[in-house]
Backbone as CSV, one residue per row, in Angstrom:
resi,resn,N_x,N_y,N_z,CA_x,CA_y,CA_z,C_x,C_y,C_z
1,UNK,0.852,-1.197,0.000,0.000,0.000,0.000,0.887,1.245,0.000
2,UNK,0.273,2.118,-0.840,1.140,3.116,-0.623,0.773,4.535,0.423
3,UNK,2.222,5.060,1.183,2.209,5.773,1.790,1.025,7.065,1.721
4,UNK,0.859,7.761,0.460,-0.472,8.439,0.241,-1.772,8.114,0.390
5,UNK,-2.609,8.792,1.001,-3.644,8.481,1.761,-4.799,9.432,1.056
6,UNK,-5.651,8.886,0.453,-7.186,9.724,-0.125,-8.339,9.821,0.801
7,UNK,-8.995,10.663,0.562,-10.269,10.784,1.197,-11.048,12.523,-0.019
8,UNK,-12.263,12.187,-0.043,-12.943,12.922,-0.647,-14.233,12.952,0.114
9,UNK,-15.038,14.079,-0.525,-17.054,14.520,0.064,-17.304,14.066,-1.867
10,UNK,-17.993,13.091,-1.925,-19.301,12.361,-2.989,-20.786,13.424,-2.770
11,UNK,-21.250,14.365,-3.740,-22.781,14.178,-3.334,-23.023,15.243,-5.118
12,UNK,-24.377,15.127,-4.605,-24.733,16.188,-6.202,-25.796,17.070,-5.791
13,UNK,-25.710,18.527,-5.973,-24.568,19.427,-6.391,-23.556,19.152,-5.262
14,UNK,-21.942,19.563,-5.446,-21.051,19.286,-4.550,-20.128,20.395,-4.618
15,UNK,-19.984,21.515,-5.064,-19.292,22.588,-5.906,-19.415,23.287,-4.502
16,UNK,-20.495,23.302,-3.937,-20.813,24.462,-2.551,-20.074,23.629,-1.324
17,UNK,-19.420,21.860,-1.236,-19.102,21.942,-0.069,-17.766,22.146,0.498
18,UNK,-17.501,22.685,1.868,-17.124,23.039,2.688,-15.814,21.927,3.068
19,UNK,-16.589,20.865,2.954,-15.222,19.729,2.974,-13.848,19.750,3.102
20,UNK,-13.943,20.050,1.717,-12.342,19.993,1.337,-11.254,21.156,1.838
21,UNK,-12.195,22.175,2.132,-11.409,23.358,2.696,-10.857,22.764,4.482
22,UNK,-11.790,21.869,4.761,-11.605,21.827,6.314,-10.935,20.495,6.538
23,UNK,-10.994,19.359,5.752,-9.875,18.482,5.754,-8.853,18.917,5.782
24,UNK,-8.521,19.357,4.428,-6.863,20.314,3.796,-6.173,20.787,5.187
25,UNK,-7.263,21.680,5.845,-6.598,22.653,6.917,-6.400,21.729,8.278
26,UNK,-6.924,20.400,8.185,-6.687,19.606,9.154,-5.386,18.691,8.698
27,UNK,-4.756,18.417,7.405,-4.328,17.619,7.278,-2.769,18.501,7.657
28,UNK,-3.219,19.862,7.006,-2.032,21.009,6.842,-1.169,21.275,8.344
29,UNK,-2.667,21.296,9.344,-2.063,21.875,10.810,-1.322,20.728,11.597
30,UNK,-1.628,19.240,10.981,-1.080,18.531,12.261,-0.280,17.320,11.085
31,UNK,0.398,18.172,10.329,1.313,17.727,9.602,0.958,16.318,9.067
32,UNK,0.077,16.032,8.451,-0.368,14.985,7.497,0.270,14.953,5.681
33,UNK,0.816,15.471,5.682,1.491,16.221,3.845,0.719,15.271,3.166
34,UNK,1.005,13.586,3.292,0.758,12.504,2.606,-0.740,12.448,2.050
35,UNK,-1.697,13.026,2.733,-3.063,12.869,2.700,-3.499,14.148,1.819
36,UNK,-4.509,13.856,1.254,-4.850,14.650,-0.026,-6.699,14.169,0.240
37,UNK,-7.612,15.124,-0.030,-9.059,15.151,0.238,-9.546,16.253,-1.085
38,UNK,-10.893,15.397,-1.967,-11.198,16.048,-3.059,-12.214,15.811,-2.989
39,UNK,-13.201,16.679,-4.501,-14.895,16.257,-4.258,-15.077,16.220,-5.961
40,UNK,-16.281,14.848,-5.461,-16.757,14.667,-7.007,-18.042,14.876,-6.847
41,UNK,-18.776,14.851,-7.755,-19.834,15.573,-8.044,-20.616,14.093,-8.681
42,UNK,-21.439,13.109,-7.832,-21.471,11.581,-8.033,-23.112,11.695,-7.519
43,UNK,-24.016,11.158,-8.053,-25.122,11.195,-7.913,-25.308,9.411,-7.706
44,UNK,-26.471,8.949,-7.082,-26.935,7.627,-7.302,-26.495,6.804,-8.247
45,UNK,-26.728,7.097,-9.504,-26.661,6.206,-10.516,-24.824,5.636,-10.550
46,UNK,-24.197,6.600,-10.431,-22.849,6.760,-9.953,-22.014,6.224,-8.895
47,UNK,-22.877,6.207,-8.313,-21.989,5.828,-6.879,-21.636,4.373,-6.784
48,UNK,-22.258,3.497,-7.310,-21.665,1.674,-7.394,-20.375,1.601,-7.909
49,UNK,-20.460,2.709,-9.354,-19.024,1.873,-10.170,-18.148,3.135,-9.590
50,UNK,-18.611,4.562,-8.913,-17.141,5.106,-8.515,-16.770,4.163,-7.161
51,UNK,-17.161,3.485,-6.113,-16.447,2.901,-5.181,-15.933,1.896,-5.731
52,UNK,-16.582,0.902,-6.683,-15.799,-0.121,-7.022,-14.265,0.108,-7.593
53,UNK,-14.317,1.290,-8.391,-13.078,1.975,-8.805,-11.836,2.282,-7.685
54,UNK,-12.080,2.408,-6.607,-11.597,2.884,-5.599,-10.246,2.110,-5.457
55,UNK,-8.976,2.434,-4.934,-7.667,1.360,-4.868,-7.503,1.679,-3.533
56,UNK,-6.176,0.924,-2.954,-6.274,0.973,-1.511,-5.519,1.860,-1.150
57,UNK,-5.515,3.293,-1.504,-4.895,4.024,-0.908,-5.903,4.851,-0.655
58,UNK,-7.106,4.665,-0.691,-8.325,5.644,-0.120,-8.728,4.954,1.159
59,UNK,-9.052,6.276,2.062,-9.307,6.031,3.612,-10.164,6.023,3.722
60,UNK,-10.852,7.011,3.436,-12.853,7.296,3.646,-12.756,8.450,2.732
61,UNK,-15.015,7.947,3.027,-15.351,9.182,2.288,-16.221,10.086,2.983
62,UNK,-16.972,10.875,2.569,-17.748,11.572,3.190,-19.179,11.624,2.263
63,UNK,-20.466,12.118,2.969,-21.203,11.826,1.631,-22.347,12.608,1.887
64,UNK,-22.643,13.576,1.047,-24.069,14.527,1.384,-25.061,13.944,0.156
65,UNK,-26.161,14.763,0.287,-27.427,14.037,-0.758,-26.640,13.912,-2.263
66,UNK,-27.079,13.185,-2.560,-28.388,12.268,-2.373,-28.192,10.481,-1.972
67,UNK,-27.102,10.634,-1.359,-26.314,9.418,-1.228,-26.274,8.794,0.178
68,UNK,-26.631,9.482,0.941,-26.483,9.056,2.525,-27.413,7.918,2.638
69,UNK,-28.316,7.349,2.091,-29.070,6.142,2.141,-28.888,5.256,1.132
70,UNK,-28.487,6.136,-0.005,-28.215,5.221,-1.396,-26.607,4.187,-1.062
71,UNK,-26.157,4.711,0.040,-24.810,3.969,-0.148,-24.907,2.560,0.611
72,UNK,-26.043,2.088,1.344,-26.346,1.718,2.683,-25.905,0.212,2.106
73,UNK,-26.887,-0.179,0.416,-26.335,-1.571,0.475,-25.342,-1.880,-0.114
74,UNK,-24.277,-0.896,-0.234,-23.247,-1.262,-0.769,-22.239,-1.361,0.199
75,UNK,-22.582,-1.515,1.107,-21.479,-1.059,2.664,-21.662,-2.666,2.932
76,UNK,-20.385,-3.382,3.688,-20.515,-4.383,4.350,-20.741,-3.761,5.802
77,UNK,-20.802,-2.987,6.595,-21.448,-3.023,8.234,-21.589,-1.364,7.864
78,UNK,-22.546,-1.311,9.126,-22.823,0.189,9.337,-22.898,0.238,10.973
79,UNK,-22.613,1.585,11.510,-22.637,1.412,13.163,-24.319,1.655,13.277
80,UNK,-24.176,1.060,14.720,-25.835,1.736,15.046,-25.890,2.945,15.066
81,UNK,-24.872,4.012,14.990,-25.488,5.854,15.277,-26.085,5.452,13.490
82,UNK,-25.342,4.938,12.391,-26.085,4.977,11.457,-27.318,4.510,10.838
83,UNK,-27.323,3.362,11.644,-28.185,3.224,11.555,-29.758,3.344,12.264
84,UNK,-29.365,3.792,13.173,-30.066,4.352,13.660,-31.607,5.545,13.448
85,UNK,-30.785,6.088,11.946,-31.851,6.815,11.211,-31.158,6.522,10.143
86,UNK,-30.838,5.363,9.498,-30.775,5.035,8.332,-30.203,5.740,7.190
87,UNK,-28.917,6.343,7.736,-28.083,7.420,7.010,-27.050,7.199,7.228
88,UNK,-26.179,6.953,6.335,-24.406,7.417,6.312,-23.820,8.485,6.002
89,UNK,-22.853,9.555,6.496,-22.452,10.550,5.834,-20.919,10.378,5.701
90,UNK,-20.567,9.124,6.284,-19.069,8.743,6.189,-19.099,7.373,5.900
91,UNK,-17.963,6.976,4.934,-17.860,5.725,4.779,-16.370,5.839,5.154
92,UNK,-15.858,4.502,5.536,-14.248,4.516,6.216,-14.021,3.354,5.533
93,UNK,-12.534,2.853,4.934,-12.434,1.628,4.645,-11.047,1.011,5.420
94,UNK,-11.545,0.228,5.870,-10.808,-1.124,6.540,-9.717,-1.492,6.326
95,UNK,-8.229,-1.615,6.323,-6.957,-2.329,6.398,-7.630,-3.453,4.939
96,UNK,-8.485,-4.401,5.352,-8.976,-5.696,5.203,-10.108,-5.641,3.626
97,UNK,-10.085,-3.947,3.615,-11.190,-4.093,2.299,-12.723,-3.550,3.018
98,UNK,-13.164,-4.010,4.011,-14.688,-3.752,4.580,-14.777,-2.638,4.375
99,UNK,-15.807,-2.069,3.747,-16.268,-0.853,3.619,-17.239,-0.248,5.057
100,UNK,-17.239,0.565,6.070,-18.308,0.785,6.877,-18.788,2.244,6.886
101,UNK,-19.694,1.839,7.480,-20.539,3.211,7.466,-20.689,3.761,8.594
102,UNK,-21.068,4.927,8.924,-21.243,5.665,9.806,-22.555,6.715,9.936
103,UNK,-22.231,7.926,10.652,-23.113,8.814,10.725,-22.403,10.052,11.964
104,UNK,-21.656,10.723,11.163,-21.429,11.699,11.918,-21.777,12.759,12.508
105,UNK,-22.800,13.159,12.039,-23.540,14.369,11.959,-24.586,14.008,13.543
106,UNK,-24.836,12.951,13.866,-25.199,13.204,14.926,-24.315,13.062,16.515
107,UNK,-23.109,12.678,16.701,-22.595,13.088,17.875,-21.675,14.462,17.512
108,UNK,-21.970,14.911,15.770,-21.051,16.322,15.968,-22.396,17.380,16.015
109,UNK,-23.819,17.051,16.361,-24.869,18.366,16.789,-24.091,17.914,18.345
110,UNK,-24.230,16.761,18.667,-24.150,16.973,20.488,-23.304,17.777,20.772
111,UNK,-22.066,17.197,20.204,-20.597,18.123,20.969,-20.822,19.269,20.111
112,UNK,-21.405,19.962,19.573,-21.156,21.340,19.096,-22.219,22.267,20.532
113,UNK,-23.040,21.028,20.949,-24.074,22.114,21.859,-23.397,21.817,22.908
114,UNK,-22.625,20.725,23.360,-21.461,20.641,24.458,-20.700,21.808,24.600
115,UNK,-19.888,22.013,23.686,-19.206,23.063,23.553,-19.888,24.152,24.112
116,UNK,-21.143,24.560,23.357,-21.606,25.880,24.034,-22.382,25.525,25.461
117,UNK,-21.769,24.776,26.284,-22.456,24.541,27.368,-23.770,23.765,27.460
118,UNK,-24.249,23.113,26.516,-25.639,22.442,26.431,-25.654,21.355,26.639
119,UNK,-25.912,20.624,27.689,-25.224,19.248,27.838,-26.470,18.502,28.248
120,UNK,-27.633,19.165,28.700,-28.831,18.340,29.314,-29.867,19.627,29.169
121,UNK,-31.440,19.149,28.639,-32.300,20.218,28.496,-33.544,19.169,28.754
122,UNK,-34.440,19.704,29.438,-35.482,18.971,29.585,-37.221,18.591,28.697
123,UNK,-36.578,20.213,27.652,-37.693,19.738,26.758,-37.208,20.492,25.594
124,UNK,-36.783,20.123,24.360,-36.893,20.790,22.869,-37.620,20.686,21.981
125,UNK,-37.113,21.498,20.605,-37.968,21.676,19.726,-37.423,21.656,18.475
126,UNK,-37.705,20.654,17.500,-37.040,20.690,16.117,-38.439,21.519,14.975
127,UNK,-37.896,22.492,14.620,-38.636,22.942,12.954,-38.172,22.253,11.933
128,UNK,-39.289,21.303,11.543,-38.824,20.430,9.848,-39.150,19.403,10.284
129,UNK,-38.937,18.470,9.594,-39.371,17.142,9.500,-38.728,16.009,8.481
130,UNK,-37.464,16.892,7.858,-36.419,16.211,6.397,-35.790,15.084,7.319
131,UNK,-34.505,15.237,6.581,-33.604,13.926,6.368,-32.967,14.732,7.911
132,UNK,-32.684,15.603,7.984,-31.851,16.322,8.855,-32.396,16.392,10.673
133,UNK,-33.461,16.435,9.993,-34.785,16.609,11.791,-34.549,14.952,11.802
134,UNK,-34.421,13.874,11.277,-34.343,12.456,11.878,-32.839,12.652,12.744
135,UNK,-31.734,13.328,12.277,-30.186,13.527,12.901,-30.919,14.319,14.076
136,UNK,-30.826,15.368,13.805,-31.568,16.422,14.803,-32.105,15.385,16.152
137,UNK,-33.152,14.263,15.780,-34.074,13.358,17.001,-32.734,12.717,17.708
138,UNK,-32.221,12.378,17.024,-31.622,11.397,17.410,-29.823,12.097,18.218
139,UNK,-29.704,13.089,17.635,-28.881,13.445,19.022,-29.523,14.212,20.175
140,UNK,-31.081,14.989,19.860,-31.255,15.283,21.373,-32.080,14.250,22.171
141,UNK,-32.058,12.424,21.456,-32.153,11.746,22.360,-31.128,11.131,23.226
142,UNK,-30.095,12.006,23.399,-28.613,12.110,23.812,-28.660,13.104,25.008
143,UNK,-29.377,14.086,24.900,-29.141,14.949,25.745,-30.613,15.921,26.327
144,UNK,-31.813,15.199,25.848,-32.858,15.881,26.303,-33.720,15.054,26.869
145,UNK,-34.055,15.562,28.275,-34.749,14.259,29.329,-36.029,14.199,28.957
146,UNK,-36.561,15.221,28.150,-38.255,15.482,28.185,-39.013,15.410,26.845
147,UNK,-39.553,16.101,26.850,-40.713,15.498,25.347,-39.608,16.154,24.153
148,UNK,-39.991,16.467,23.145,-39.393,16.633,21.924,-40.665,16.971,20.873
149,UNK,-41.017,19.090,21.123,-41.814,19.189,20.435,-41.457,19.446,18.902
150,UNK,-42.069,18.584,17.380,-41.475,18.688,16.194,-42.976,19.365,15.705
151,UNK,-42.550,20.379,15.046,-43.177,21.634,13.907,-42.675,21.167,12.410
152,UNK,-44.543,20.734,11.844,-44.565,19.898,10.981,-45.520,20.533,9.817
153,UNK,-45.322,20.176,8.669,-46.753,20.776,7.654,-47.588,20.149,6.998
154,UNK,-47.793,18.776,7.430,-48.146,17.757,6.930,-48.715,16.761,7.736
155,UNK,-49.772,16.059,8.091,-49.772,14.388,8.771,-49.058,13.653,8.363
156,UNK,-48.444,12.957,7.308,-47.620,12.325,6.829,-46.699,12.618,7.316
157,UNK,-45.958,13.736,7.330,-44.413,14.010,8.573,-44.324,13.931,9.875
158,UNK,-45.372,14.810,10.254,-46.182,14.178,11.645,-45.670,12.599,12.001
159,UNK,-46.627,11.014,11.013,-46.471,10.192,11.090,-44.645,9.883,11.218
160,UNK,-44.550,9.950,10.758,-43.219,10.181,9.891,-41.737,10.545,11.288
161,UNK,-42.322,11.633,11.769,-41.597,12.140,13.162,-41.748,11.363,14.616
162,UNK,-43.452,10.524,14.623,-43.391,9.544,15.492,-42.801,8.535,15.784
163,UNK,-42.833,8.145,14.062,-41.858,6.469,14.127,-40.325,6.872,14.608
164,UNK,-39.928,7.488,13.990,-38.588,7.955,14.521,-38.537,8.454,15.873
165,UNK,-39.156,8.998,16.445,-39.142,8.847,18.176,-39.132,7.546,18.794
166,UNK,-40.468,6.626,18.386,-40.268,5.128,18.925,-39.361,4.451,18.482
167,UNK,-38.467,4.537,17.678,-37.440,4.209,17.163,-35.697,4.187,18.102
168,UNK,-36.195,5.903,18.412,-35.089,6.251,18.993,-35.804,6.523,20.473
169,UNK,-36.621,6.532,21.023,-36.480,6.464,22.505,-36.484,7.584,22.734
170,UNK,-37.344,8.256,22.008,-37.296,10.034,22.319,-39.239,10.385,22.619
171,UNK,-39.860,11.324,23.237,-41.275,11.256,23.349,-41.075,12.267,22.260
172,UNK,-41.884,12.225,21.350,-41.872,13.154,19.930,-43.111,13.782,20.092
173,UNK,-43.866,14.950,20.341,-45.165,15.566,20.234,-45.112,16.341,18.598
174,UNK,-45.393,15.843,17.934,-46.084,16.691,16.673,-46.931,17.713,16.812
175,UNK,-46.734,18.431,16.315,-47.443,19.829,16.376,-47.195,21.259,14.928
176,UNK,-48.640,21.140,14.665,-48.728,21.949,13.493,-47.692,23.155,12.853
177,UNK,-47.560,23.393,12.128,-46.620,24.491,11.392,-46.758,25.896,11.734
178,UNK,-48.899,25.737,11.401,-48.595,27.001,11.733,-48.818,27.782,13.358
179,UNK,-48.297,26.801,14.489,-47.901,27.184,15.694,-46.820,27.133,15.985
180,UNK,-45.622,26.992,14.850,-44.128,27.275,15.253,-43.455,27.926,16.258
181,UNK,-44.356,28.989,16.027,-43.865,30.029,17.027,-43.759,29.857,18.824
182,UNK,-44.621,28.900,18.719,-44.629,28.303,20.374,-42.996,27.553,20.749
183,UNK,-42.219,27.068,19.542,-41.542,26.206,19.709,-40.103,26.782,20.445
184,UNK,-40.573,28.853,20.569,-39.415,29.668,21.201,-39.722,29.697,22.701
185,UNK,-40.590,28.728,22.929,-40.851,28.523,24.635,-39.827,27.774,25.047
186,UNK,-39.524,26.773,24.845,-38.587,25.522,24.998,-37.002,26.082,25.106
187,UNK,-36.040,25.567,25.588,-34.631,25.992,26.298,-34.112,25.722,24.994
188,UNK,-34.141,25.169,24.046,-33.367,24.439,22.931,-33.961,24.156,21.887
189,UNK,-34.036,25.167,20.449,-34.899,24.762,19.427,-33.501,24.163,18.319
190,UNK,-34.028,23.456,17.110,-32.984,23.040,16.125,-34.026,23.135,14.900
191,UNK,-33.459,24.568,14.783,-34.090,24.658,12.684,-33.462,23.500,11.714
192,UNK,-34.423,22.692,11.292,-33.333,22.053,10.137,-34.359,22.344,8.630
193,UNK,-35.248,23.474,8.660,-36.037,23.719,7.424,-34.530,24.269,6.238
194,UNK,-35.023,23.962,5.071,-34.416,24.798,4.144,-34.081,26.341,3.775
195,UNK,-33.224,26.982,3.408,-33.183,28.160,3.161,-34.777,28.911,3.481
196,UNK,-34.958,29.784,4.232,-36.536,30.402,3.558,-37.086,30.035,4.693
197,UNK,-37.223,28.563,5.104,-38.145,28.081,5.551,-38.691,28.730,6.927
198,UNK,-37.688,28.816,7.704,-38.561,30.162,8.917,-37.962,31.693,8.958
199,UNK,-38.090,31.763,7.649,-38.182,33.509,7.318,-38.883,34.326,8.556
200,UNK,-40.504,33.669,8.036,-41.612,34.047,8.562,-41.621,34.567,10.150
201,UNK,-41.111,33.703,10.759,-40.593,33.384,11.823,-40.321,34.152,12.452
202,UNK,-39.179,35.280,12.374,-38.215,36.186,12.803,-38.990,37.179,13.746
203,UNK,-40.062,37.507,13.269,-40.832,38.635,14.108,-42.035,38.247,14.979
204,UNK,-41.544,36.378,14.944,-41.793,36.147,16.693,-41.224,35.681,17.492
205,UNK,-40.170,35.442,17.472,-38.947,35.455,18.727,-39.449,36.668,19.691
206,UNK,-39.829,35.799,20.891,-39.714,36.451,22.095,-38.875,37.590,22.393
207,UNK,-38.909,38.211,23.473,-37.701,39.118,24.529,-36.978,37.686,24.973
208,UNK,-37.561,36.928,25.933,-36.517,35.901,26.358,-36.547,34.089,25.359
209,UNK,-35.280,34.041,25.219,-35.021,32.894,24.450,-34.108,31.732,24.782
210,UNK,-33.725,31.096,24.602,-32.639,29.970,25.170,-31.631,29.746,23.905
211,UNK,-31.403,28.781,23.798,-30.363,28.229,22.576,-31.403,27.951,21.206
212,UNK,-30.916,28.255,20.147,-31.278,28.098,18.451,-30.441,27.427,18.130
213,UNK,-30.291,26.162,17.009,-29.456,25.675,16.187,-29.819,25.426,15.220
214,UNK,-29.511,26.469,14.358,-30.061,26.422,12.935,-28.781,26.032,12.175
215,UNK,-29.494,24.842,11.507,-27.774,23.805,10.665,-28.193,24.591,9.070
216,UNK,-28.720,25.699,9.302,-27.874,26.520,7.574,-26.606,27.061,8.142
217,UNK,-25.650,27.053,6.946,-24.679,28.154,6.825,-24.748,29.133,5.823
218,UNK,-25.367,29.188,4.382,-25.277,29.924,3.355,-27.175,30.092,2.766
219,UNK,-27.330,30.706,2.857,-27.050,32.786,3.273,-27.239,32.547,5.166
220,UNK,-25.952,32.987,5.782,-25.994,33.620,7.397,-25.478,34.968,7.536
221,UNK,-25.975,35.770,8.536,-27.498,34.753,9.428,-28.918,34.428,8.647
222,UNK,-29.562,33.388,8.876,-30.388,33.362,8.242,-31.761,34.758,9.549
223,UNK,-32.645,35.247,8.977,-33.742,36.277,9.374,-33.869,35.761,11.125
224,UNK,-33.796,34.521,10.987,-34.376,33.781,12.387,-33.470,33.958,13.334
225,UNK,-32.113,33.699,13.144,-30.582,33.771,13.596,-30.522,35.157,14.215
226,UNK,-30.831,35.814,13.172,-30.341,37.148,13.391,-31.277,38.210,14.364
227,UNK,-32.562,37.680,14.124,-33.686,37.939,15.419,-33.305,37.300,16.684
228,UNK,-32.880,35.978,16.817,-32.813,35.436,18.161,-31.018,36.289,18.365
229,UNK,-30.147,36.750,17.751,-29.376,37.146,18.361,-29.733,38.711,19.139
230,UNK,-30.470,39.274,18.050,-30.992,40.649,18.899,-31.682,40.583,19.962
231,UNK,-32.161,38.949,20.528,-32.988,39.058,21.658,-31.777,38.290,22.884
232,UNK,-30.755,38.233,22.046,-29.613,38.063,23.191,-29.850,36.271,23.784
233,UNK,-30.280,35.700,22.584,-30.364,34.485,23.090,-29.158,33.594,22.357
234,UNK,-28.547,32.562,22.778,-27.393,31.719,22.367,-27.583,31.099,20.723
235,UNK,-26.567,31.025,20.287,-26.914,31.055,18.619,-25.674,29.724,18.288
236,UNK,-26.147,28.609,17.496,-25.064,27.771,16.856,-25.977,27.711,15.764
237,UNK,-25.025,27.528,14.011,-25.138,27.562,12.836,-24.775,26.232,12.363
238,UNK,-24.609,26.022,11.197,-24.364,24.994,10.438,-23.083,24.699,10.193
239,UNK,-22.231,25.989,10.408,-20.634,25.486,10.333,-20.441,24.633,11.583
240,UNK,-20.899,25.113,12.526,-20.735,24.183,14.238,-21.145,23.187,13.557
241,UNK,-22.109,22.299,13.009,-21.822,21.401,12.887,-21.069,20.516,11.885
242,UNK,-21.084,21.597,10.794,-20.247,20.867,9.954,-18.817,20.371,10.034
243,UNK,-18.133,21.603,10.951,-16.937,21.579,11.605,-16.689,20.567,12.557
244,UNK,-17.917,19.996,13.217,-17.629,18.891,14.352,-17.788,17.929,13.789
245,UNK,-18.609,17.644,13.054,-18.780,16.215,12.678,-18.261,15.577,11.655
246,UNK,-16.960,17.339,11.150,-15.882,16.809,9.796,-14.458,15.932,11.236
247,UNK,-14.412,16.828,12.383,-13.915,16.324,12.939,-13.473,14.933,13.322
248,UNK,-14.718,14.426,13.555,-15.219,12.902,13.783,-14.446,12.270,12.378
249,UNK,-14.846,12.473,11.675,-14.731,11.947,9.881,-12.995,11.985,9.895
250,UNK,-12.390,13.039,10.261,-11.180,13.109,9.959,-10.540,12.206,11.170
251,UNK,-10.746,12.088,12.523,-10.232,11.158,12.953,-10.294,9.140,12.743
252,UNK,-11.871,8.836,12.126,-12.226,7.779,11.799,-10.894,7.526,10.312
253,UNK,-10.670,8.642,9.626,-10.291,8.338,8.163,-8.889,7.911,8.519
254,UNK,-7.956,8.743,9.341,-6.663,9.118,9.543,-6.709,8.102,10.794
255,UNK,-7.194,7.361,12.090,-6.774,7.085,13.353,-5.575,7.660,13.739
256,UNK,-5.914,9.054,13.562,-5.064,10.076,14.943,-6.135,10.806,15.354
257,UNK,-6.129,10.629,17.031,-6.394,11.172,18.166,-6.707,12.564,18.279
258,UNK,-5.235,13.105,17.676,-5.847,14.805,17.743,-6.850,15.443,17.477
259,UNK,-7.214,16.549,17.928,-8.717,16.996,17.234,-8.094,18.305,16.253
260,UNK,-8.290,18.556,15.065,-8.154,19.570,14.235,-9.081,20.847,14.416
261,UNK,-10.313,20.718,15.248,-11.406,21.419,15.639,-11.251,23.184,15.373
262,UNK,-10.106,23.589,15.557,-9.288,25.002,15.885,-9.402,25.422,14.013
263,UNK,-8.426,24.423,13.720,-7.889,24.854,12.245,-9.092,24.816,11.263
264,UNK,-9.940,23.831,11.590,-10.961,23.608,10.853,-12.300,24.349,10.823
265,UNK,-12.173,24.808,12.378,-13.395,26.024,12.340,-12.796,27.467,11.582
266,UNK,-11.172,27.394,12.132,-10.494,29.048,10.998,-10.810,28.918,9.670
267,UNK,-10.495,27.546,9.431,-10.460,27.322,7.704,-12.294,27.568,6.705
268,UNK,-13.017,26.806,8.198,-14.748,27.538,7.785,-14.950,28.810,8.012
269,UNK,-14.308,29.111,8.441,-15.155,31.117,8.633,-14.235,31.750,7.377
270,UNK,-13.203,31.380,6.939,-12.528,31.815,5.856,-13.062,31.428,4.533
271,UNK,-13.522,29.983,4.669,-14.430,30.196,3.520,-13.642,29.165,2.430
């Protein structure tokens, strides 16, 4: 095998991610030279014959839509965080060939709300109901003792948000869209709507608020962000998590210990 070491982010569109800037600056700060991290632009139909292509000097990958479920049966094991909501966003490969899967994105929401002191809350609130609000359930069934109110626009998501509570061991209360606004009662909300999606929003944030984690980064602040900061309430974005849970990814790919966390959050605010 040779001394050079690959790793790349797979997804479509892939031009906007963040990845490769925050590997690079991890590989750069703790003297990795050998290791090299790139992005292809690989949709479904794609993704069988680019891994089969793969030689053994690739470590892992990383993987945003539309692939985080599409990769599932091509993996020989997946951990339970992945499976858990039935998503991979890292694949790692084995000494031995085994391809596995993962799911980073949910112990890098925990430790990003660790970080800001959030370590136990007794009741939250996710806006959305995507691929992202199943990550979202499933790390604040990590760290939230109490119900788990989800702001929904649909019965079908509704349905949809239950199973994934009994799933994960979380009490999930569904509750309509257009009472969002209740969801700034709670110590700990997590936007995971799309661009836009709680625009609306902004001009009802309370005087008093607790923690927001809205996982956009582009356009920030998003209207909502930028209201709950004028009301002086605690604010984490989408780089917090992207930055933590590249973390995770870069230690699974590389098995070194260190955390790059520093270089990799400079290298995201730079852009």
């Amino acid at each position: 095998m040779t001394d050079a070491r690959r790793a790349a982010v797979l997804g479509s569109p892939i031009a906007h991610s963040l990845s490769p800037v925050l590997h690079r600056a991890a590989y750069a700060a703790l003297g990795l030279s050998d290791w090299s991290y790139d992005r292809f632009e690989i949709d479904e139909a794609a993704l069988p014959g680019f891994l089969e292509g793969l030689g053994p000097d690739w470590a892992g990958l990383s993987l945003t839509m539309p692939l985080k479920r599409t990769v599932i049966p091509l993996l020989d094991e997946i951990t339970d965080t992945a499976a858990s909501v039935e998503a991979v966003n890292t694949v790692v490969f084995r000494p031995d060939g085994r391809r596995v899967g993962d799911n980073t994105d949910i112990p890098g929401l925990v430790a990003a709300l660790h970080e800001r002191g959030v370590e136990k809350v007794e009741s939250a609130a996710i806006l959305g109901a995507g691929a992202t609000a199943s990550s979202a359930l499933a790390a604040l069934a990590r760290i939230c003792t109490g119900e788990v109110a989800v702001y929904v626009r649909s019965e079908r998501r509704a349905a949809e948000m239950r199973q994934w509570g009994e799933r994960l061991g979380v009490r999930v209360r569904p509750a309509d869209w257009a009472d969002a606004a209740r969801a700034f009662e709670v110590p700990l909300v997590v936007a995971t709507t799309p661009a836009g999606g709680t625009d609306a929003l902004a001009e009802q944030v309370p005087e008093r608020v607790g923690t927001l984690f809205d996982v956009l980064y582009e356009p920030w602040p998003t209207p909502l962000a930028a209201a709950w900061e004028e009301r002086g309430g605690q604010m984490l974005s989408g780089l917090d998590l992207l930055v933590h849970q590249a973390v995770f990814q870069f230690r699974q790919f590389t098995g070194d210990s260190r955390s790059p966390l520093t270089a990799m959050r400079e290298a995201a605010q730079r852009g």
